[in-house]
Every structure is written in C-alpha cells, then in structure tokens.
N, C-alpha and C positions, 0 to 999 in steps of 0.2 A: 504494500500500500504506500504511494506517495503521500511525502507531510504534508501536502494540499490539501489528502483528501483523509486524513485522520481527523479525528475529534480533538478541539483546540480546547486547553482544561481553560475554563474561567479566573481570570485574577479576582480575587474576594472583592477588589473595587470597578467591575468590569461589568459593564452593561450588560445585561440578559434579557429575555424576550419569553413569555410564554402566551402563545397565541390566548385572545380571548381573555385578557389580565386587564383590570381596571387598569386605563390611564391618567384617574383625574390626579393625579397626586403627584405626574411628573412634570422637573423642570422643561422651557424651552431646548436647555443642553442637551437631557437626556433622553427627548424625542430625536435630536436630531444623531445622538448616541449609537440609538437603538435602528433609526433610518437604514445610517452605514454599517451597522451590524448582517442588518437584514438584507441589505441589497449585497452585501461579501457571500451571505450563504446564499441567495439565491443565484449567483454568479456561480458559485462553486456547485449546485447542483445542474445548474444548465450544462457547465462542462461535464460532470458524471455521466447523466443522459447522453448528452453527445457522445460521450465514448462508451457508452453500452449498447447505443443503437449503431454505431460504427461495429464495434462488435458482432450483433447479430448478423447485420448484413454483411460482413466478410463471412460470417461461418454459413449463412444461406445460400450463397455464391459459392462454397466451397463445395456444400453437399447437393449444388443443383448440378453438377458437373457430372 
C-alpha cells in the first residue's frame, strides 16, 4: 500500500469530520479546516477508483483474449 493511500493517524489538534455532526459550534477557521480536509480525501478516493477501475479493465482485456 502507498503512504497516499494508508490511513493518516489524526494529531489530537487536527481537524476531523464525521458526516452528519452538528456544525453550529464551529469556528469560520475550522469550517474552512475541515473544507481542505475533505476535499484531500475526496481527491484521494477519486485516485483509488481511478486505479481500480484501470484495474478491472486491464484484467477484462486480458481475459477477453
């Protein structure tokens, strides 16, 4: 597994997300914290997909042979 794509441990003062979590209680900082949080994982899941469906279709191409 590449360190991209392992679990990054939270620093105890590190912004965290759980979908569906009241927001009223957070700062301007720590929406815009939690933003670039979530736009890093959604970046890194987009590349995941991409190389698993690169995947599949090299191995469907291999076995349509």
């Amino acid at each position: 597994m590449e360190d991209e794509e392992r679990p990054r441990p939270q620093d105890k003062g590190a912004a965290s997300h759980r979908l569906g979590q009241s927001l009223d209680a957070l700062s301007l900082a720590e929406f815009d914290e939690r933003i670039a949080l979530l736009r890093l994982e959604i970046e890194r899941l987009e590349r995941a997909r991409a190389a698993k469906a690169a995947s599949l279709a090299a191995a469907e191409d291999v076995f349509k042979k």
